[in-house]
Each structure stands twice: as C-alpha cells, then as structure tokens.
C-alpha positions in Angstrom: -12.5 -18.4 -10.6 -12.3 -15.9 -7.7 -11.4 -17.2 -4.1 -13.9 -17.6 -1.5 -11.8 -14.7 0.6 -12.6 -12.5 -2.7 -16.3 -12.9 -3.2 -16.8 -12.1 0.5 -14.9 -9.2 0.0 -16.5 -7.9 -3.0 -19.8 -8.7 -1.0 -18.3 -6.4 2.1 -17.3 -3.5 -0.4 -21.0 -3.6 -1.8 -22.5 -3.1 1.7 -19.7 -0.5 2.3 -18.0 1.2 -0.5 -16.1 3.6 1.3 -14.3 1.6 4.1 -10.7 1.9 4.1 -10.4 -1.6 5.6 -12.2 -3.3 2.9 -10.5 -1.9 0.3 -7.1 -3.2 1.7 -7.8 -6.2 2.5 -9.1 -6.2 -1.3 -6.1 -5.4 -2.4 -4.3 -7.3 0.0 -5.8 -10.1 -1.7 -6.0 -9.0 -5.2 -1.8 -8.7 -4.7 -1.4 -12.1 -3.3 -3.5 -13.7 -6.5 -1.1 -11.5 -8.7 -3.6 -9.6 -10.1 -1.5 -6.2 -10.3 -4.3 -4.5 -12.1 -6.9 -5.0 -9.7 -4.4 -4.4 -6.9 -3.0 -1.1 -8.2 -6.5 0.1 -8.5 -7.7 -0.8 -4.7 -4.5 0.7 -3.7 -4.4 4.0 -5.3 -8.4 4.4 -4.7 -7.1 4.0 -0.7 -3.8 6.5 -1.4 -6.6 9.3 -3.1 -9.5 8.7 -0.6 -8.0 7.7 2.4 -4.7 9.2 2.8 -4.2 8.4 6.2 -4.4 4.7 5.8 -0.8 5.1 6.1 -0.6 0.8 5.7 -1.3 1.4 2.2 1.7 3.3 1.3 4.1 0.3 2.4 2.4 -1.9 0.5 1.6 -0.4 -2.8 5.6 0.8 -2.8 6.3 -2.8 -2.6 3.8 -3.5 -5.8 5.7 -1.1 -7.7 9.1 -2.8 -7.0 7.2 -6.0 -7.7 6.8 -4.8 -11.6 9.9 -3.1 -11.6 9.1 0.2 -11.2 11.3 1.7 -8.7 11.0 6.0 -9.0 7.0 5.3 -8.2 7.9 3.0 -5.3 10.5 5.2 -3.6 7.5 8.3 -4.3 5.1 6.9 -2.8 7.3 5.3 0.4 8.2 9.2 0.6 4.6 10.2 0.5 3.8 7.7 3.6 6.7 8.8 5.6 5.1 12.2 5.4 1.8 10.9 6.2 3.2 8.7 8.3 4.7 11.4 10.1 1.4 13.7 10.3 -0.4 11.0 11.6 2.1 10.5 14.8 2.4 6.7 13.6 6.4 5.7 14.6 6.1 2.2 13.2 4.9 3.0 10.4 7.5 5.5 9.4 10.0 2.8 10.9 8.9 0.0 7.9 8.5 2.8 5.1 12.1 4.2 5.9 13.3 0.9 5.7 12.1 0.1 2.7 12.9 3.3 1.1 16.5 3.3 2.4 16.8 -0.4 0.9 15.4 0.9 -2.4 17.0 3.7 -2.5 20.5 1.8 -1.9 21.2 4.0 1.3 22.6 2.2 4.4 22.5 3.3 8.0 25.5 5.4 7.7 23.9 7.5 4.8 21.1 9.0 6.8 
C-alpha cells in the first residue's frame, strides 16, 4: 500500500514530469520506505536530466553506501563536488567532501 505522501507525489510527477523537485522528493520518499529500486531510479533520472540539482548527489552517494556499494558512492560524491563546485554552491561541496572524506577513510590531516 503506497503512503499518502507517495500518491500525491506520483500525482505531482503526472502534472509535471520534468521537475527536479518532484522527482526528489520522490525519491526522498521512495528511500525512506526502503524501496532502493524505485529510489535509485528517481535519483539517477535527477543525476542524467538535472545535473545541477547538486542535492541529489549527497543523497544518492549515501544509497549506495546503504547497499554496500562504496566505489559508486565515493563517484558520484566526486561528481557533485564538481558540480557542486560549477554551480558556486559552498555548502553543498562542504556536506559532499564530508561525506567523501568519511568514505573514503581520509581525515582532516589528509587533505
């Protein structure tokens, strides 16, 4: 049975099928019912189509840790650094740095 947050979702994607918001909060809330399927998918559909959602790149790194797949998580934190970067967006590159240098077992005194 899909959660009421869902089905207005889906609704909201079927009125606009190309907003970068709705498909994160999709996945967003795909993730947080453990669907990883249906969360990888809304994530990497954001990563090809709307690179500069640079949100996307923290959190979909964090998915991949979640199944244990640590070379794609530390790729795609790189990737949003570097968009993170190009896009001017300091906090952003703040959180993904963190969670790269955490993943990749680098301290402060490494960088």
């Amino acid at each position: 049975m899909q959660s009421t947050r869902l089905t207005k979702l889906l609704t909201f994607l079927a009125d606009q099928p190309d907003d970068p918001f709705i498909l994160y909060a999709l996945a967003t809330e795909y993730n947080a019912l453990d669907d990883t399927k249906e969360a990888f998918f809304y994530y990497l559909k954001l990563v090809e189509e709307h690179p500069l959602y640079i949100g996307t790149y923290y959190h979909l790194g964090k998915l991949y840790e979640k199944v244990q797949q640590v070379e794609k998580a530390i790729a795609i934190y790189q990737i949003g650094m570097q968009r993170a970067q190009e896009k001017g967006d300091r906090h952003a590159l703040s959180e993904l740095q963190g969670a790269y240098q955490a993943l990749a077992g680098m301290d402060y005194e490494d960088d």
